[in-house]
Every structure is written in C-alpha cells, then in structure tokens.
C-alpha positions in Angstrom: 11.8 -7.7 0.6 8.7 -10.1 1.1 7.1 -11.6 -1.6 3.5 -10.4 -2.5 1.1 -13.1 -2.9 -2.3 -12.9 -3.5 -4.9 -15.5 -2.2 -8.1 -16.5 -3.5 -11.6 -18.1 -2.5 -11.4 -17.5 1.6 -13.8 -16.5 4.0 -13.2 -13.3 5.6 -12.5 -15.5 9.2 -9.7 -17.3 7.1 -8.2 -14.8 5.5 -7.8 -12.8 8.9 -6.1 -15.5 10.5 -3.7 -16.4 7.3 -3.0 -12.7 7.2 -1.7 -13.0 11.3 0.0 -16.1 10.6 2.0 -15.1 8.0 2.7 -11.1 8.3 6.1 -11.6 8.8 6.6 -13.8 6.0 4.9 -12.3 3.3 2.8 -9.1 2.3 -0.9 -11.5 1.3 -3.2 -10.0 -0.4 -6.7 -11.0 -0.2 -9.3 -11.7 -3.0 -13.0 -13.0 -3.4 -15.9 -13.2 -5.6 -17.6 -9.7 -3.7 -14.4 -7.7 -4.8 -14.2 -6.6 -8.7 -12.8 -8.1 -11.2 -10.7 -5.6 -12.1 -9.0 -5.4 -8.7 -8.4 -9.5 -9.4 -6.0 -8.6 -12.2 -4.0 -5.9 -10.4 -3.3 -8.5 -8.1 -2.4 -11.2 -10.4 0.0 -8.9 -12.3 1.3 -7.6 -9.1 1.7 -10.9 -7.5 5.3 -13.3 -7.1 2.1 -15.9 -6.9 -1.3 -16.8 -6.5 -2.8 -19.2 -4.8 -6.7 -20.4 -5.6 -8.5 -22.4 -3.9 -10.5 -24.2 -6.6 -13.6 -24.9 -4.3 -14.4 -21.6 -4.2 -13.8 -19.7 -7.3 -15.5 -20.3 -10.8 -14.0 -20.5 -15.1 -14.3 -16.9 -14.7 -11.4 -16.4 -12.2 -9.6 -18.6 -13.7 -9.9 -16.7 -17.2 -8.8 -13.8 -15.6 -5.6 -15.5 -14.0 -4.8 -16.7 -17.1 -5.0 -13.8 -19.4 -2.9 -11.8 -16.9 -0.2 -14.8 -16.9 -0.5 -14.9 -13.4 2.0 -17.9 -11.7 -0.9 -20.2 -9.7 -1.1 -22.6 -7.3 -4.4 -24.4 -7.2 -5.1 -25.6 -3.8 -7.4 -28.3 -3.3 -8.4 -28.4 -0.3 -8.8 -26.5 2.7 -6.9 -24.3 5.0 -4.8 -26.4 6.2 -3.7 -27.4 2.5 -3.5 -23.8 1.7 -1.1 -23.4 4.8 1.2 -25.9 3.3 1.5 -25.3 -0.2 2.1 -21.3 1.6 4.8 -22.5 3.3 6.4 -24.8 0.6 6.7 -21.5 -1.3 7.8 -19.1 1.2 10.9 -22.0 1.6 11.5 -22.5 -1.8 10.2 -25.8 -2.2 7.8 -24.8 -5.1 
C-alpha cells in the first residue's frame, strides 16, 4: 500500500509535475492557500506525512498542522529540495 502524503505551498505547474513523478510511489495529495482550511486538516490527519514548504504558507497553516498533530517536514527551499527530502522518505531515510 503507498503512503499518503500531503504537500503544501506549490503552484498548480509544480504540483502536476510532482504528482507524475511520483504516482507510483506514493498517493500525494495537494494543498494551497485557495483550498479551505478545513480540507487542510483532513489531510493532515489522513496523511503518513506532510511536507510544507515554508516560503509559501503562513502561522496559520502551521497552527493548523500542529493542532491536528500532523508529522511535518519543512522544506526550505524549492522543488528540487522538496524532491529530495520526498525521496529520503519514500526510502526510509527520514
């Protein structure tokens, strides 16, 4: 069974081509500031892990992560650090 991990702060571009890359890896779920809230904390309590990139998402996502005791990865960085610390995961290595 894949692990479900949800990803937050992309562009829709980005997330498109993560979602390609990784497909057979891992069921990604998608998240950004133009989705609601609520739909952020079904996916942090559903989710083996989050990753946030913190360049794009505010305190208040960060709340919300936190009150669902969501298991984060803060990325800081781009894509390609996202990529990595995506694959360091999916191998164990986290």
């Amino acid at each position: 069974m894949k692990q479900m991990i949800s990803v937050i702060g992309l562009m829709p571009a980005q997330a498109s081509m993560l979602a390609n890359e990784f497909r057979n890896k891992a069921d990604i779920r998608f998240w950004d500031k133009g989705n609601a809230l609520s739909k952020l904390k079904s996916l942090a309590t559903k989710s083996d892990r989050v990753f946030m990139r913190t360049q794009l998402t505010n305190h208040n996502t960060s709340a919300i992560l936190r009150n669902a005791q969501a298991k984060v990865t803060l990325v800081h960085g781009g894509i390609s650090m996202l990529r990595k610390n995506l694959e360091e995961f999916l191998n164990g290595n986290v």
